[in-house]
py3Dmol code that shows the C-alpha trace and the ligand (Angstrom):
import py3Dmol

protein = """\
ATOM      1  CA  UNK A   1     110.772  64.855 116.560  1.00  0.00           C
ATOM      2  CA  UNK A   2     113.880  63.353 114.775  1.00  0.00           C
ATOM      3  CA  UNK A   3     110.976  60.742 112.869  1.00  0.00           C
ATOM      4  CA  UNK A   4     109.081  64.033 111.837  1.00  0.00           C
ATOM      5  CA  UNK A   5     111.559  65.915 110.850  1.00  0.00           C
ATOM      6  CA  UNK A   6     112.704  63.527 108.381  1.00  0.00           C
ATOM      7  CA  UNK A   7     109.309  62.768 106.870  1.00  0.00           C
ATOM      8  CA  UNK A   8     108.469  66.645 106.691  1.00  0.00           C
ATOM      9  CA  UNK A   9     111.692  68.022 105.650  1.00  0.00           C
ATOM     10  CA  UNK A  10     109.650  70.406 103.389  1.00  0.00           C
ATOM     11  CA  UNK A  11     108.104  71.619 107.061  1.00  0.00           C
ATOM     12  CA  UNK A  12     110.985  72.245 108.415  1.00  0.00           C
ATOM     13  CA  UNK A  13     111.854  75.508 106.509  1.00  0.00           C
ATOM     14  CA  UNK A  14     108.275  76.720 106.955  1.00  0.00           C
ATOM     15  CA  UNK A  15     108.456  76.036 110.797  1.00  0.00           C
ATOM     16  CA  UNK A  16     111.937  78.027 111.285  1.00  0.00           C
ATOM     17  CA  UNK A  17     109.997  80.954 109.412  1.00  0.00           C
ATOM     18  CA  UNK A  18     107.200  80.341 111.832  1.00  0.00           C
ATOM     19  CA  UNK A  19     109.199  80.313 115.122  1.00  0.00           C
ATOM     20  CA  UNK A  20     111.761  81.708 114.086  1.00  0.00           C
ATOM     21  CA  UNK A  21     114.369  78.819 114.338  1.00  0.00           C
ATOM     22  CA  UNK A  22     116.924  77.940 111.700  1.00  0.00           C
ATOM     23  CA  UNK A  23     116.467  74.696 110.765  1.00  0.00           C
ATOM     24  CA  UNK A  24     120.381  75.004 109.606  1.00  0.00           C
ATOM     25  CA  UNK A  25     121.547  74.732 112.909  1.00  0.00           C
ATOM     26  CA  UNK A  26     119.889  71.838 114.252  1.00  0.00           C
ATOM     27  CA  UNK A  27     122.001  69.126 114.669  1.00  0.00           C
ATOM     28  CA  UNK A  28     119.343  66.432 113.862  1.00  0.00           C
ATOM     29  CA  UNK A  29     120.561  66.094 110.132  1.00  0.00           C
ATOM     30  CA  UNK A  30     119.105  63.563 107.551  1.00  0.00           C
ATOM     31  CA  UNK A  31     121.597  62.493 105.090  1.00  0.00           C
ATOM     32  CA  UNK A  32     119.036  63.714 102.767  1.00  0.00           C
ATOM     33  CA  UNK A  33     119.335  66.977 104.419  1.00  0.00           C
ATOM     34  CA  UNK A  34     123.246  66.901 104.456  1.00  0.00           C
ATOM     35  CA  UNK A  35     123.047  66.603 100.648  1.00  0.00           C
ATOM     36  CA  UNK A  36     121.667  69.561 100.526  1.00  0.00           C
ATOM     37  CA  UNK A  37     123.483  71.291 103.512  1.00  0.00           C
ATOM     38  CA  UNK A  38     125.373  73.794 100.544  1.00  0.00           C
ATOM     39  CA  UNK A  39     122.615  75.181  99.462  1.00  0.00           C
ATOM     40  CA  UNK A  40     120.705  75.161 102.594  1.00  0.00           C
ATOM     41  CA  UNK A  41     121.735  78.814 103.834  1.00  0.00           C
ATOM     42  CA  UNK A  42     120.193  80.195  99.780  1.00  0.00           C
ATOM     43  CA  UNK A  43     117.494  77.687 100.240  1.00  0.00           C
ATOM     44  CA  UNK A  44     116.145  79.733 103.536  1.00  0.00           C
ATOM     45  CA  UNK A  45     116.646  83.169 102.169  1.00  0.00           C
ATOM     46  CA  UNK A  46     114.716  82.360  99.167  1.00  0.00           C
ATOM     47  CA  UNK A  47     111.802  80.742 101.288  1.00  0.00           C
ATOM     48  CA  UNK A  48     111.178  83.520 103.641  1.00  0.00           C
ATOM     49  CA  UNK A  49     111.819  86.097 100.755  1.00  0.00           C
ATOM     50  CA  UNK A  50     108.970  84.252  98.767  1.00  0.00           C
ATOM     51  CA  UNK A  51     106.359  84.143 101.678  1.00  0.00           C
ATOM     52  CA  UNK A  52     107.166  87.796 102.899  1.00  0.00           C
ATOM     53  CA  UNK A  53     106.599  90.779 100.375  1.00  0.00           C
ATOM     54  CA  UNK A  54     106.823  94.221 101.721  1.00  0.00           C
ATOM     55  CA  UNK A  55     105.212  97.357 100.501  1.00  0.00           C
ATOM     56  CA  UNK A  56     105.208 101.020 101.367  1.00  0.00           C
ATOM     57  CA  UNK A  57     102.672 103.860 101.185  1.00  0.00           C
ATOM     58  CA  UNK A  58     102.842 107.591 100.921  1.00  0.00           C
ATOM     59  CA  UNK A  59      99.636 109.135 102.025  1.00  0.00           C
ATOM     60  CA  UNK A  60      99.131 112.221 100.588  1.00  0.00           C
ATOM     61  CA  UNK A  61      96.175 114.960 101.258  1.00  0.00           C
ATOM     62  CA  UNK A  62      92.738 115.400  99.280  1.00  0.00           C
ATOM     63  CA  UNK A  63      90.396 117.876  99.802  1.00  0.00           C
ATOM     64  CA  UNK A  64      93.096 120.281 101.320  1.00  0.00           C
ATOM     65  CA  UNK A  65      92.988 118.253 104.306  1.00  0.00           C
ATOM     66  CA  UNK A  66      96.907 118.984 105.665  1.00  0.00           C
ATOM     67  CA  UNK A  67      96.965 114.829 106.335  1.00  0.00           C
ATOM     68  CA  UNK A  68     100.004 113.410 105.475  1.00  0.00           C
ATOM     69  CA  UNK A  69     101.393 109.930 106.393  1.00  0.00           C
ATOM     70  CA  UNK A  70     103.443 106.402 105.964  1.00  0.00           C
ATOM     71  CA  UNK A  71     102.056 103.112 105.864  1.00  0.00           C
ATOM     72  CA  UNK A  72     103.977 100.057 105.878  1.00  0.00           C
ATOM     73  CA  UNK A  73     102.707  96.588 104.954  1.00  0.00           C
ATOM     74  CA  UNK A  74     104.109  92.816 105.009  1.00  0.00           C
ATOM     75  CA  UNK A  75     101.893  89.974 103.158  1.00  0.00           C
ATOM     76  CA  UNK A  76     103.188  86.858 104.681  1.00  0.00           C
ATOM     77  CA  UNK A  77     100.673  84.264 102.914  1.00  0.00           C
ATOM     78  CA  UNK A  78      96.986  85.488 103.081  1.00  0.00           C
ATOM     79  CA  UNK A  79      97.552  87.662 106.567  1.00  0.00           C
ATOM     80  CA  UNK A  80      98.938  91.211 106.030  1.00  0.00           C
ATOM     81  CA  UNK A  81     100.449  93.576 108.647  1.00  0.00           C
ATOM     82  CA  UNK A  82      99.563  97.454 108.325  1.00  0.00           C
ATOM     83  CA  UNK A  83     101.551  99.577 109.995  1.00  0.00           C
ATOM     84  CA  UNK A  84     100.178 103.673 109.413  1.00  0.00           C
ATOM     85  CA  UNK A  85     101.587 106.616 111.110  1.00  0.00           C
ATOM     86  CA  UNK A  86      99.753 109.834 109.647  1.00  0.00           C
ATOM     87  CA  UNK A  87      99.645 113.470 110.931  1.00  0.00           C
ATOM     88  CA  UNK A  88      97.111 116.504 110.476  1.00  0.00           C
ATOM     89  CA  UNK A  89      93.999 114.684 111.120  1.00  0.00           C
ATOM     90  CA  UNK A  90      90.836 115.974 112.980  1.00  0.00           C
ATOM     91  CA  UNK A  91      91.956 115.337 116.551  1.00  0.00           C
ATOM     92  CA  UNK A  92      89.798 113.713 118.889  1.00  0.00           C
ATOM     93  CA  UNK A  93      87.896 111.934 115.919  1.00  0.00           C
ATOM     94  CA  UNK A  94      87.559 108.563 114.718  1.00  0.00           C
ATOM     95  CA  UNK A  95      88.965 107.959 110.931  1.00  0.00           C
ATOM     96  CA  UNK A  96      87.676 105.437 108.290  1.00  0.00           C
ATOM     97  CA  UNK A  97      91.040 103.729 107.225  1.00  0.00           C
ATOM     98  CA  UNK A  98      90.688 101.337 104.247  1.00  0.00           C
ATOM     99  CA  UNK A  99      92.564  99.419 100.834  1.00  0.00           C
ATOM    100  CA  UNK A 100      90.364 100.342  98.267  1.00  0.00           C
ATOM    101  CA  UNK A 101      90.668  98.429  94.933  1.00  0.00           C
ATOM    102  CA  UNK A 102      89.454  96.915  91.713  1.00  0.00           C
ATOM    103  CA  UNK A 103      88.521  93.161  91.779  1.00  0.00           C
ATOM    104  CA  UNK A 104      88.111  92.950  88.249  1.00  0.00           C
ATOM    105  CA  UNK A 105      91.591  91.693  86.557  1.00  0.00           C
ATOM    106  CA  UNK A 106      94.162  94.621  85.280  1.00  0.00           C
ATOM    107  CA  UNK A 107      92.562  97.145  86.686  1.00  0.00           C
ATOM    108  CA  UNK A 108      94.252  99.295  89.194  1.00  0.00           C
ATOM    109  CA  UNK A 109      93.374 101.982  92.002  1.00  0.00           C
ATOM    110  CA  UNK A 110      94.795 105.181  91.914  1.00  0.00           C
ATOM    111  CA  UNK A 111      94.178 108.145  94.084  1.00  0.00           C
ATOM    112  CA  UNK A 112      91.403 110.738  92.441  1.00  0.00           C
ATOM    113  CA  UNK A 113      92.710 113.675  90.971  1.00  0.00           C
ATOM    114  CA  UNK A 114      90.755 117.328  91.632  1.00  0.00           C
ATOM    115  CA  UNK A 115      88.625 116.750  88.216  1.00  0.00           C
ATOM    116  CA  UNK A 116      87.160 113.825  90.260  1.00  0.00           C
ATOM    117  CA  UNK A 117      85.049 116.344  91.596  1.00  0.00           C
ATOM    118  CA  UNK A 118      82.282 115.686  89.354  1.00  0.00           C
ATOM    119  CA  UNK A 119      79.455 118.141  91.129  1.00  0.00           C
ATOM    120  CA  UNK A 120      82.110 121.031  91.550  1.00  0.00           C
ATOM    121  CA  UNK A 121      81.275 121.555  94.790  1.00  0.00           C
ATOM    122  CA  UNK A 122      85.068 121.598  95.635  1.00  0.00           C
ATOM    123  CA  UNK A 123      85.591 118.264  97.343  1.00  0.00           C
ATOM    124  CA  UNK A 124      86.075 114.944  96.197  1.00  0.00           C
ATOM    125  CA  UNK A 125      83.423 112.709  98.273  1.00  0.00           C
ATOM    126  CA  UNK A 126      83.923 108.978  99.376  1.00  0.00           C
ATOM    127  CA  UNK A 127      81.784 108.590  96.131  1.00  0.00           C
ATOM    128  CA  UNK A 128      83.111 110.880  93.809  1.00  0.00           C
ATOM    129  CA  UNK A 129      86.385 109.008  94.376  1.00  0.00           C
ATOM    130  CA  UNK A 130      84.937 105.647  93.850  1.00  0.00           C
ATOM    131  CA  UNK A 131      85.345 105.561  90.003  1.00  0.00           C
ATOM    132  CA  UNK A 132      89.447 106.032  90.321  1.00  0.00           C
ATOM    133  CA  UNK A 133      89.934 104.018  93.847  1.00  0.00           C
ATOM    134  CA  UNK A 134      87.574 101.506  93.643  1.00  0.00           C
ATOM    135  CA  UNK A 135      84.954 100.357  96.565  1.00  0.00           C
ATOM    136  CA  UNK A 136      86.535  98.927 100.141  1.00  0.00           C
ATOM    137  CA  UNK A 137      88.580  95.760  99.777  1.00  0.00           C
ATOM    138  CA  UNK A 138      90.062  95.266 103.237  1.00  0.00           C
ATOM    139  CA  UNK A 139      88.949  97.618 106.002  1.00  0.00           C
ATOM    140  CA  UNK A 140      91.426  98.649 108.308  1.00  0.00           C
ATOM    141  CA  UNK A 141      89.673  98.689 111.340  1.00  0.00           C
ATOM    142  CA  UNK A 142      88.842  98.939 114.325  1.00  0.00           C
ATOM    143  CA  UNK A 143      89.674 102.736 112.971  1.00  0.00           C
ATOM    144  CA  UNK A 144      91.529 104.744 114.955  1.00  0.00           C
ATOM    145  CA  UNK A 145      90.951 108.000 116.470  1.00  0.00           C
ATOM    146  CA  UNK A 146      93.614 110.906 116.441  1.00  0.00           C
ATOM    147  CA  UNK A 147      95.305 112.541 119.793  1.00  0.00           C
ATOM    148  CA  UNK A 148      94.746 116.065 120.419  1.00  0.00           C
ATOM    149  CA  UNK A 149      97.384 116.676 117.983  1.00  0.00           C
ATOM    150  CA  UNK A 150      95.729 114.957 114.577  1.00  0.00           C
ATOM    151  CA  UNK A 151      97.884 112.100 115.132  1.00  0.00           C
ATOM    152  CA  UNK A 152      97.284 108.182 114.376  1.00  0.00           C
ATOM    153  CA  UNK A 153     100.090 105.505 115.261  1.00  0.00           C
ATOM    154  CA  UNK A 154      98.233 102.146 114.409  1.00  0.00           C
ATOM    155  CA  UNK A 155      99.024  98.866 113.883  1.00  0.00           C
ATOM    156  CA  UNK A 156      97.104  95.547 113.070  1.00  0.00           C
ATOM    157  CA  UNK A 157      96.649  91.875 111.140  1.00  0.00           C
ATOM    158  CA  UNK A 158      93.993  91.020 108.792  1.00  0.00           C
ATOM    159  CA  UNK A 159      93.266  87.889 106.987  1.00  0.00           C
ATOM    160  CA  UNK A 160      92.776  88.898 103.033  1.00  0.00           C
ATOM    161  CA  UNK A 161      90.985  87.663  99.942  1.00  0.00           C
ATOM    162  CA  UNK A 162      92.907  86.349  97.040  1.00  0.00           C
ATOM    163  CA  UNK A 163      91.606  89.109  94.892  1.00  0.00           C
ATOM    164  CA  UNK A 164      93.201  91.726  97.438  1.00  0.00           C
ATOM    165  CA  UNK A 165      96.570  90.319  97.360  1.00  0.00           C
ATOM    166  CA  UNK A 166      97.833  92.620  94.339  1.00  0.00           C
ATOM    167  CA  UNK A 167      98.743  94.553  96.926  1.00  0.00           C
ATOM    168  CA  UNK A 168     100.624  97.340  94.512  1.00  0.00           C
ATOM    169  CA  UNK A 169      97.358  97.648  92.180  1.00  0.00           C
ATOM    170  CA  UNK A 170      95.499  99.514  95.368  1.00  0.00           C
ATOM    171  CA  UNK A 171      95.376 102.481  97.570  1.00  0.00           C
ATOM    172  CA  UNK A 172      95.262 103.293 101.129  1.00  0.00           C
ATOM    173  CA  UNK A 173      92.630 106.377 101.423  1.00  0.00           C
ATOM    174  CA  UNK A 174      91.899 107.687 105.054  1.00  0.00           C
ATOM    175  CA  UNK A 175      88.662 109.688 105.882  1.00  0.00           C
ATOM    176  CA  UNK A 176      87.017 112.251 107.952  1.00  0.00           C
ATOM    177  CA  UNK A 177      87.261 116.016 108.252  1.00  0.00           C
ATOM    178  CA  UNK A 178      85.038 118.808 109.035  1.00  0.00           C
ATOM    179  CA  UNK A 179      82.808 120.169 106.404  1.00  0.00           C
ATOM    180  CA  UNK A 180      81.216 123.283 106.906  1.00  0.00           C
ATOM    181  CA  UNK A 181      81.190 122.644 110.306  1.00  0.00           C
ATOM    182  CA  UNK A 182      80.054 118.933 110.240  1.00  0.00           C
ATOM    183  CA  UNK A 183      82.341 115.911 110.770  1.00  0.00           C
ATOM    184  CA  UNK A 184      81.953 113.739 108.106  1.00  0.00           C
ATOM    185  CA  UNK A 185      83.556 110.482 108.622  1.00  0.00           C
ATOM    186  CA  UNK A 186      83.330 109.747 104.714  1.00  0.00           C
ATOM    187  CA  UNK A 187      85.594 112.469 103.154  1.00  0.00           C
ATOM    188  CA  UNK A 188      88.662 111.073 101.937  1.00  0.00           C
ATOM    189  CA  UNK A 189      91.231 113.081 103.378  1.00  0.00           C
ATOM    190  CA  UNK A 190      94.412 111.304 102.110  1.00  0.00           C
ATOM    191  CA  UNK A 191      95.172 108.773 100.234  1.00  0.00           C
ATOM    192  CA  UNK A 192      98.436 106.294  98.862  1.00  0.00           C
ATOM    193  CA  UNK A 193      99.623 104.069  96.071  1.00  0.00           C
ATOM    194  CA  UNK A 194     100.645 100.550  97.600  1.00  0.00           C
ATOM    195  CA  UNK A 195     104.294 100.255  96.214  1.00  0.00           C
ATOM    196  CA  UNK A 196     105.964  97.194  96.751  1.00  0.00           C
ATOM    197  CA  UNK A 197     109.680  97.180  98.372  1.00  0.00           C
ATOM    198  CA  UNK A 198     110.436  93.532  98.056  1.00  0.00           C
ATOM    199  CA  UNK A 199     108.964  91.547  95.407  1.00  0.00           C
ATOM    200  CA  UNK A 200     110.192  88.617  97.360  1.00  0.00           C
ATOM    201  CA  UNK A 201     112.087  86.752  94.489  1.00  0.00           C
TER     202      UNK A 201
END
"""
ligand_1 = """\
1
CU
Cu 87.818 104.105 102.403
"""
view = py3Dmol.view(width=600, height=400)
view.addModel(protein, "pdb")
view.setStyle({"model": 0}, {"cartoon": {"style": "trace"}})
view.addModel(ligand_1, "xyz")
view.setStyle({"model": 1}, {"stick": {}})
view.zoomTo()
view.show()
């Protein structure tokens, strides 16, 4: 340990964000460390800060849907952590939860506005919405269904693409609501800008 630790001292930081030790404290010290030692304490904020961005989302209703809710994400790397609480949902249903987002460079997602409604039937569909949030870039599954009350608490991991990790050019949109007395799973029924909390600089 003592031979790897002074051949990896670069690890070192990266491990104590991984397991959650501080390499600061261990008293197995390399005089190259010690060097160092005043500007260890910066050193480790500044690592963890640049491997962990966190974002927030405010999901609002579409389509008159009542569904509110709060997402919070942290990109650590390529793996992100979603953490959605939203209310007013169809209870007792399953609901479509996804990022959706623009690949191409420069070009952001933003939640459809009511002219979206291209066929003026009075609803924005999954498709109608497509040309403002963009197609599915990370789905959010396995989707959760929603107590008796409309509620979702969820929580889950997911490994993403490079071109998804502009996390603040994207939306969260949830789906599924009642139409004329069909449940249609596709309806977006809310939907959030990704807005980033800690640009981890
Ligand atoms: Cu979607």
């Amino acid at each position: 340990m003592k031979n790897f630790i002074k051949n990896t001292t670069g690890y070192v930081a990266l491990f104590a964000l991984l397991f959650g030790f501080n390499a600061c404290d261990q008293s197995e010290v390399t005089p190259e460390a010690n060097l160092s030692a005043q500007n260890s304490e910066a050193a480790h904020q500044t690592n963890s800060m640049n491997l962990n961005k966190t974002y927030t989302v405010e999901l609002m209703e579409l389509n008159g849907s009542g569904v509110h809710g709060m997402a919070h994400i942290e990109l650590m790397g390529n793996e992100i952590e979603v953490n959605l609480e939203a209310a007013g949902l169809t209870p007792e249903m399953e609901h479509m939860q996804h990022i959706h987002g623009f690949t191409e460079n420069n070009k952001n997602a933003v939640c459809p506005p009511l002219s979206a409604d291209t066929n003026g039937d009075g609803l924005i569909s999954l498709a109608e919405g497509v040309p403002f949030y963009g197609p599915v870039l990370v789905a959010l599954d396995p989707y959760p269904t929603a107590d008796a009350t409309g509620m979702v608490d969820f929580m889950d991991q997911y490994t993403i693409a490079r071109a998804a990790r502009s996390l603040q050019n994207n939306v969260i949109v949830l789906h599924g609501m009642y139409v004329d007395g069909v449940y249609d799973p596709t309806i977006p029924v809310a939907c959030g800008q990704i807005k980033v909390v800690n640009q981890g600089n």
